[in-house]
C-alpha positions as CSV (number, residue, x, y, z in Angstrom):
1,X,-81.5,-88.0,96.1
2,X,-82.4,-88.9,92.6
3,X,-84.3,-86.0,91.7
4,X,-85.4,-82.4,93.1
5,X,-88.3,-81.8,94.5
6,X,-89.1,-78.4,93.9
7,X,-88.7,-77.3,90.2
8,X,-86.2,-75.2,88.9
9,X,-87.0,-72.2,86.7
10,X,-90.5,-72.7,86.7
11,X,-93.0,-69.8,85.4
12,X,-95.7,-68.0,87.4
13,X,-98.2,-69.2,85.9
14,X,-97.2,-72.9,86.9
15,X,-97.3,-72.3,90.7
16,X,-99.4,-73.4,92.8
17,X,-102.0,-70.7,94.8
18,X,-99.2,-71.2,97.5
19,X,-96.1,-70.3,95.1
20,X,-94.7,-73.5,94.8
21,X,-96.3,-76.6,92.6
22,X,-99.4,-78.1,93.4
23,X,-98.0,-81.7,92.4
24,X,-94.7,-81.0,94.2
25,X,-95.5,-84.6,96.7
26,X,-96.0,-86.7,93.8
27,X,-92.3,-85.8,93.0
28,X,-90.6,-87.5,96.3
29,X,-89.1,-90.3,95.9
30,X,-88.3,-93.3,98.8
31,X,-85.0,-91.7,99.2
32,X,-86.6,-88.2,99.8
33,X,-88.9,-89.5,102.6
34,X,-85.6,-91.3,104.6
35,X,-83.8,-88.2,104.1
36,X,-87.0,-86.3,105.7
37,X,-87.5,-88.3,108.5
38,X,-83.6,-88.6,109.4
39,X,-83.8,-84.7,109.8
40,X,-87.0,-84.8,111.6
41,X,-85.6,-87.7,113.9
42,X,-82.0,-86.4,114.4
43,X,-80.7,-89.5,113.5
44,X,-77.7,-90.4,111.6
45,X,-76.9,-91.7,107.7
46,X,-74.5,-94.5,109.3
47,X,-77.5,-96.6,110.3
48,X,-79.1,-96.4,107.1
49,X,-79.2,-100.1,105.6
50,X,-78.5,-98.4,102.0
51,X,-78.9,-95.5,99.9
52,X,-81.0,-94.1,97.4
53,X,-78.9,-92.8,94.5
54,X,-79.9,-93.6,90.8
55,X,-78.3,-90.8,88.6
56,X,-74.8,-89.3,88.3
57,X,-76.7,-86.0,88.8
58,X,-78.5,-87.0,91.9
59,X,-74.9,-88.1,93.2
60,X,-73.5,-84.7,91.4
61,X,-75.9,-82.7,93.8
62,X,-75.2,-84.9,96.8
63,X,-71.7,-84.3,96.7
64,X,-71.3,-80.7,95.4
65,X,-73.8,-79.6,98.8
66,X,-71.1,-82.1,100.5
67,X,-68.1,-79.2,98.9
68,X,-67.2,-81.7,96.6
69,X,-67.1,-81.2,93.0
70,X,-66.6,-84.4,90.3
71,X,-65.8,-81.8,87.8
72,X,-62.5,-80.7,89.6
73,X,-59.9,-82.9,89.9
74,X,-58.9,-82.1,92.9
75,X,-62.3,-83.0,94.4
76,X,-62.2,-86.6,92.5
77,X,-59.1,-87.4,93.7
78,X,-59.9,-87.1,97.3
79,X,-62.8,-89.0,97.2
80,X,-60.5,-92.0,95.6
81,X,-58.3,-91.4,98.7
82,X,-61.1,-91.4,101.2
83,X,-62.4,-94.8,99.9
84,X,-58.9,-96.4,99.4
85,X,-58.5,-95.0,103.0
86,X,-61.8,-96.7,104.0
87,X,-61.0,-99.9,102.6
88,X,-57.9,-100.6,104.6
89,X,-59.8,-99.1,107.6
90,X,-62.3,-102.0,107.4
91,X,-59.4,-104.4,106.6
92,X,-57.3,-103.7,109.0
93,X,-60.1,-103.2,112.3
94,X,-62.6,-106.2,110.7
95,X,-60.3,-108.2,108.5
96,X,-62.7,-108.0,106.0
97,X,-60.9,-107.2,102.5
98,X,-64.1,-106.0,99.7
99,X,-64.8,-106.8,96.6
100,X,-62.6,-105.1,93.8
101,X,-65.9,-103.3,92.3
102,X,-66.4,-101.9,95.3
103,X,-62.6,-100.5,96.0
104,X,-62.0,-100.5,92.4
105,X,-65.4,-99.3,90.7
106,X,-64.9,-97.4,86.9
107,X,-66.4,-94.4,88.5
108,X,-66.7,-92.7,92.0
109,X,-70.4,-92.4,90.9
110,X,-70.5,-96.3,90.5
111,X,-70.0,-96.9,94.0
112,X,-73.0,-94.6,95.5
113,X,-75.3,-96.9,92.9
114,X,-73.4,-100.1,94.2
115,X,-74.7,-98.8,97.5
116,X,-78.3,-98.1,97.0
117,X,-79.0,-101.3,94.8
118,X,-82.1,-103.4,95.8
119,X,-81.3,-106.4,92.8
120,X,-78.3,-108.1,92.5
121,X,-75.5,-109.0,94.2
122,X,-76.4,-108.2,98.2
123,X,-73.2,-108.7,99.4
124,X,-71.8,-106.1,96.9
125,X,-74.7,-103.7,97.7
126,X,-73.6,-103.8,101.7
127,X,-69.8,-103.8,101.2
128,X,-70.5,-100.7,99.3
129,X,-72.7,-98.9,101.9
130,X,-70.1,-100.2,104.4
131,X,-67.7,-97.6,102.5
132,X,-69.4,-95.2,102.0
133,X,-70.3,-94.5,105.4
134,X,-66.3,-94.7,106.8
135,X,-65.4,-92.6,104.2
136,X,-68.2,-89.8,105.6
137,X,-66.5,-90.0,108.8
138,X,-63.4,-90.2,108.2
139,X,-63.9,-86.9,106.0
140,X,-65.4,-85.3,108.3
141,X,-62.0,-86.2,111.2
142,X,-59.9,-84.8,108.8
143,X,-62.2,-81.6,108.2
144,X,-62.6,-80.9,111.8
145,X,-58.6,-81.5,112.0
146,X,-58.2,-79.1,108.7
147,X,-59.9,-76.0,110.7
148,X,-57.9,-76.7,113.8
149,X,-54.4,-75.8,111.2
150,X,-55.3,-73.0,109.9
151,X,-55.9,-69.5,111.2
152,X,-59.9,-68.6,110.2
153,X,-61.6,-67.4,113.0
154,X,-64.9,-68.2,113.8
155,X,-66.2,-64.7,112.5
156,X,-64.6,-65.3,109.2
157,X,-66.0,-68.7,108.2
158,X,-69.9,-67.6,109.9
159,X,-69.5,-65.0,107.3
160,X,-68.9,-66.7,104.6
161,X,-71.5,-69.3,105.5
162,X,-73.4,-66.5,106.3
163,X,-73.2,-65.2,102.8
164,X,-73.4,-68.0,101.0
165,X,-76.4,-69.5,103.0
166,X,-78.4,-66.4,102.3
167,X,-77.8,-66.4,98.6
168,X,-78.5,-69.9,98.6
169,X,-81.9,-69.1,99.9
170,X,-82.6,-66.1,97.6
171,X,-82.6,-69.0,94.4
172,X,-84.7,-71.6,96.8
173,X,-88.0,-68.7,97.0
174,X,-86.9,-67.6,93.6
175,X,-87.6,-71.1,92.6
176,X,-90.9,-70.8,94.2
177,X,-90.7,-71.7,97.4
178,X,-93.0,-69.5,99.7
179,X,-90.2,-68.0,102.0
180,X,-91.7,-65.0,104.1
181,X,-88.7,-64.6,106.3
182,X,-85.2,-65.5,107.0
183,X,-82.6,-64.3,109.5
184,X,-79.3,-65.3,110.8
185,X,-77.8,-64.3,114.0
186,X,-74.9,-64.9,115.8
187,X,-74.8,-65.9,119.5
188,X,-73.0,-62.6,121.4
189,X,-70.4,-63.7,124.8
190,X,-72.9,-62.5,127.3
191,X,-75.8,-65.0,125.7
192,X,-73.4,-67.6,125.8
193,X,-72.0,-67.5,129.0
194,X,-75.9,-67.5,130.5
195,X,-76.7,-71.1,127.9
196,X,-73.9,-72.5,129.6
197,X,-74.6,-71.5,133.1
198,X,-78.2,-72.5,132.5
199,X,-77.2,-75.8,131.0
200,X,-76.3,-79.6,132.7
201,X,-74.0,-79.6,130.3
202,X,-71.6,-76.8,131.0
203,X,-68.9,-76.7,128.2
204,X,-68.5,-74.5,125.4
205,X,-68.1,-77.3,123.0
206,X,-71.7,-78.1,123.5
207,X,-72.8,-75.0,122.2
208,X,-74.4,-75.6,119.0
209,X,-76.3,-72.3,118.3
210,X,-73.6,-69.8,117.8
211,X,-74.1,-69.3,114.4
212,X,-78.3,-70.0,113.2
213,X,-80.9,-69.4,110.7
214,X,-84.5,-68.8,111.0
215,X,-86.7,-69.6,108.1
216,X,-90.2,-68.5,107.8
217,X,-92.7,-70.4,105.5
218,X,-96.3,-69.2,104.5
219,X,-97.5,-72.2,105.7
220,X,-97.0,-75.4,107.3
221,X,-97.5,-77.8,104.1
222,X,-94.3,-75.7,102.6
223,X,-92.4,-77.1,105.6
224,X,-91.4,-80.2,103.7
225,X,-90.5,-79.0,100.6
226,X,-88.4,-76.5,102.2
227,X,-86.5,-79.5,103.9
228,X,-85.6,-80.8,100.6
229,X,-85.0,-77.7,98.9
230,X,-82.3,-76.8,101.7
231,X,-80.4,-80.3,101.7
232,X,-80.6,-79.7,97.8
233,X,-78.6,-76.4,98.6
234,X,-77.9,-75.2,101.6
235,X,-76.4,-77.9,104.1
236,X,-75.6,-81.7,103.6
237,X,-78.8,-83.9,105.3
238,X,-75.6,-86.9,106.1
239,X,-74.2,-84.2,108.4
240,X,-77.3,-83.3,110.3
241,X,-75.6,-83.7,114.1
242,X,-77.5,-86.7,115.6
243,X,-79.4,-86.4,118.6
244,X,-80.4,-82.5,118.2
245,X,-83.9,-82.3,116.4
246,X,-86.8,-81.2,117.9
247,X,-90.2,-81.9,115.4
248,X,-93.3,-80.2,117.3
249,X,-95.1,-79.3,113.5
250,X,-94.4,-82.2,111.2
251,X,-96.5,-85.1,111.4
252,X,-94.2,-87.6,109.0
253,X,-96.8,-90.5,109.2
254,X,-99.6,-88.2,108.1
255,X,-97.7,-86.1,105.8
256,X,-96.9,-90.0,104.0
257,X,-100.7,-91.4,104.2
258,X,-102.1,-88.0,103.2
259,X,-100.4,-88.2,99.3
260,X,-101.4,-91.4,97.3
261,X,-98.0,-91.3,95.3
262,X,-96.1,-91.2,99.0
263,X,-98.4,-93.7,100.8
264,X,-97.1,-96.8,98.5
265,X,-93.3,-95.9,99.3
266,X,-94.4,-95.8,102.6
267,X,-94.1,-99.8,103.0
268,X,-90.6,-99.2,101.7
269,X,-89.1,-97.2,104.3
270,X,-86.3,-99.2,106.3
271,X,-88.4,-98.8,109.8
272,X,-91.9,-99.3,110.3
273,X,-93.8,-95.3,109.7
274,X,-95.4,-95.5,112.6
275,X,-91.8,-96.2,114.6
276,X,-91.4,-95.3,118.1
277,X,-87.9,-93.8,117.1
278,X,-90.3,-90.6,115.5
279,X,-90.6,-88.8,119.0
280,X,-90.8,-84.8,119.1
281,X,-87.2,-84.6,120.1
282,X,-85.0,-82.8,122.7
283,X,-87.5,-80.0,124.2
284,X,-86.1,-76.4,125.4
285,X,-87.4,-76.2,129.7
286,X,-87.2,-72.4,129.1
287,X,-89.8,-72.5,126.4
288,X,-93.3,-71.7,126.9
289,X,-95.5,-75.2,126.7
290,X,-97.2,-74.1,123.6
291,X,-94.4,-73.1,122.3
292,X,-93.6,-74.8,118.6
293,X,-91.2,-75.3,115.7
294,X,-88.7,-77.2,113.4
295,X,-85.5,-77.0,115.0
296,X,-82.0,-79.0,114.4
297,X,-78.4,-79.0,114.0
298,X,-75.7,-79.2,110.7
299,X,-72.2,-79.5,110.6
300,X,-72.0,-77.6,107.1
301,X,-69.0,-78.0,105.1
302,X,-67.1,-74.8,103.8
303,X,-64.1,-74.7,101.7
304,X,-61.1,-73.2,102.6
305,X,-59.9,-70.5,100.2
306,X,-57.4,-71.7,97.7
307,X,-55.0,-69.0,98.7
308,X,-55.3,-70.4,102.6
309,X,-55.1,-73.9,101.6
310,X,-51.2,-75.6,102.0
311,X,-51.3,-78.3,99.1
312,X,-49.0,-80.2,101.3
313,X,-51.5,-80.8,104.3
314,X,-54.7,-81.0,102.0
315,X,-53.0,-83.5,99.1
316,X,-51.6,-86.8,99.2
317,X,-52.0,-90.2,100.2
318,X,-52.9,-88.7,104.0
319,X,-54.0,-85.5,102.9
320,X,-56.8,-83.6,104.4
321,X,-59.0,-82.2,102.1
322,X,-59.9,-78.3,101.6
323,X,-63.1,-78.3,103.5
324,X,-63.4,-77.3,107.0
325,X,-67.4,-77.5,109.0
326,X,-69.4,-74.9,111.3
327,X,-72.0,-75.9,113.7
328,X,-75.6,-74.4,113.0
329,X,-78.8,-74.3,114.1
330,X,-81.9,-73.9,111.5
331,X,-85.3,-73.5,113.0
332,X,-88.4,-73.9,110.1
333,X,-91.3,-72.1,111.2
334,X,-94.9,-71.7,109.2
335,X,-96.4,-68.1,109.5
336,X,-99.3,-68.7,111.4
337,X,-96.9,-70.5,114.3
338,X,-94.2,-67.9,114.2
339,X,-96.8,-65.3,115.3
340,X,-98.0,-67.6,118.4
341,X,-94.3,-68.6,118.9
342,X,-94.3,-64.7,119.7
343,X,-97.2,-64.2,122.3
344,X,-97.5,-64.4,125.9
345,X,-95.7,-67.2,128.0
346,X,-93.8,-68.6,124.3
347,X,-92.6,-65.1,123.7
348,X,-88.4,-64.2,124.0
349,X,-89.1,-61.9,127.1
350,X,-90.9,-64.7,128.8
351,X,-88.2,-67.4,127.6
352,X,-85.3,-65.3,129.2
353,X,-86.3,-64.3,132.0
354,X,-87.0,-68.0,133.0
355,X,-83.6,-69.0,131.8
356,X,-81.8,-66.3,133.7
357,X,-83.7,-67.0,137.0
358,X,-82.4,-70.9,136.6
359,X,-78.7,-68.6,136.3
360,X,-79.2,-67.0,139.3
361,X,-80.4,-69.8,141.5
362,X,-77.3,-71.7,140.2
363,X,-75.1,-69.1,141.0
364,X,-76.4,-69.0,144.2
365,X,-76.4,-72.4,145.1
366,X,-80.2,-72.4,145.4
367,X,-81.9,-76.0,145.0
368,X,-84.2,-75.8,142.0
């Protein structure tokens, strides 16, 4: 993103009644509002027709939330082998060869604004974002195949994420966003052997709550903010795991028409803002029906400790990196829907007792 949309370091006395600025809106910028809705959506960055990058520090940030640092040499040197790894993938599979800027640009940075131009040379522009996005997969293979080598347990790398994730959100309210609660929790055995018996889909690997974070807002017009604030630090918005959002409290389209500065970019964005690809998501049948919130999954990057890391398997032509990634589930809540979320038919009593009843009619062969 080209800039942040919550201030940093700001004074009391230039917050807003709400603890964060009154003209925080006017600060978004097009790429912001595609990052927002690809969070709210669930969908994914490789269908994106180009980027929004227009500053080394906007690609600085980008990258260092990605576990990837341009001022270590290490970290520079693995994103030139991701894109020279890129480049022959899209040789070899499309027989396309791209243009030397593009394989070859001075910088690293050069090739994220290659990607999000909107003058020049189109076909440059697209051969770029055509990179970009194999090298964000093909990171991400080799980081899933990096945690499989070596021996951290799943308790080691939640804490640390844990840790890190926390502290992370102490500086986001100490920058003035209006955080009133947060609260990680791991899933325990007995929990997750009930989500997969009450599931269709009945395999472990499907599991993507184990390790999640509830944040509580004072109200609902911090929500957004609070998105960009936590892809600014917290988790990468490219890994956001397709497919698993559920938006019952954001209305993007009148979120966008309700700030003049926003409305204008609004004819910018790649789909329509009224697109039929905005639904509410994947719904919970355990939930009560008034039940609401902001709910999706990140692969979050973490990097392997230096004194775990073989050089030999993370260096080198083939080499795979020193990150590895944990599944986790954020839910964003305001204050005044937490406390409903927590009454009557919505509340957790209510929730599991109709998801162990589905259990034990499974477990007992009876027909739902």
């Amino acid at each position: 993103m080209t800039s942040p949309a919550y201030p940093t370091g700001l004074s009391g006395g230039e917050l807003g009644a709400r603890g964060f600025p009154t003209d925080w809106a006017s600060r978004l910028t097009l790429g912001d509002l595609e990052m927002i809705r690809l969070i709210l959506r669930g969908s994914s960055i490789v269908d994106w027709p180009r980027f929004y990058f227009s500053s080394d520090d906007g690609v600085r940030r980008f990258l260092k939330v990605n576990e990837l640092d341009l001022d270590d040499e290490r970290d520079v040197e693995r994103l030139w082998q991701l894109t020279r790894r890129a480049a022959d993938y899209i040789e070899r599979t499309f027989g396309i060869a791209l243009e030397r800027d593009v394989v070859h640009p001075d910088r690293i940075t050069d090739l994220f604004f290659l990607a999000s131009s909107r003058a020049g040379d189109v076909g440059l522009q697209q051969s770029a974002c055509m990179l970009l996005k194999v090298v964000h997969i093909i990171n991400h293979i080799d980081a899933r195949e990096l945690g499989f080598l070596y021996p951290l347990s799943d308790r080691e790398l939640f804490q640390r994420l844990e840790e890190r994730s926390i502290a992370k959100l102490t500086r986001l309210r100490d920058r003035g966003l209006p955080i009133v609660e947060v609260s990680g929790s791991r899933k325990l055995k007995d929990s997750l052997v009930t989500k997969l018996l009450s599931k269709r889909e009945t395999l472990a690997t499907q599991i993507f709550d184990k390790l999640r974070f509830r944040i509580v807002v004072e109200s609902r017009d911090a929500v957004i903010p609070l998105l960009v604030g936590l892809t600014d630090e917290v988790f990468p918005f490219n890994y956001i795991v397709p497919g698993q959002s559920r938006n019952q409290i954001v209305d993007f389209g009148a979120f966008v028409r309700g700030h003049r500065s926003l409305a204008a970019l609004g004819a910018d964005l790649a789909e329509p803002l009224d697109s039929s690809g905005d639904p509410q998501g994947r719904l919970n049948e355990f939930s009560g029906t008034t039940y609401r919130d902001l709910n999706f999954v990140v692969d979050v990057p973490i990097a392997i400790p230096d004194d775990r890391v073989n050089r030999t398997v993370s260096s080198g032509p083939q080499g795979l990196g020193r990150i590895t990634f944990v599944l986790v589930e954020f839910q964003l809540l305001d204050a005044t829907t937490a406390a409903a979320n927590e009454r009557g038919d919505n509340s957790h009593d209510r929730y599991k007792a109709r998801q162990l009843e589905q259990v034990a009619r499974r477990l007992r062969c009876i027909p739902k």
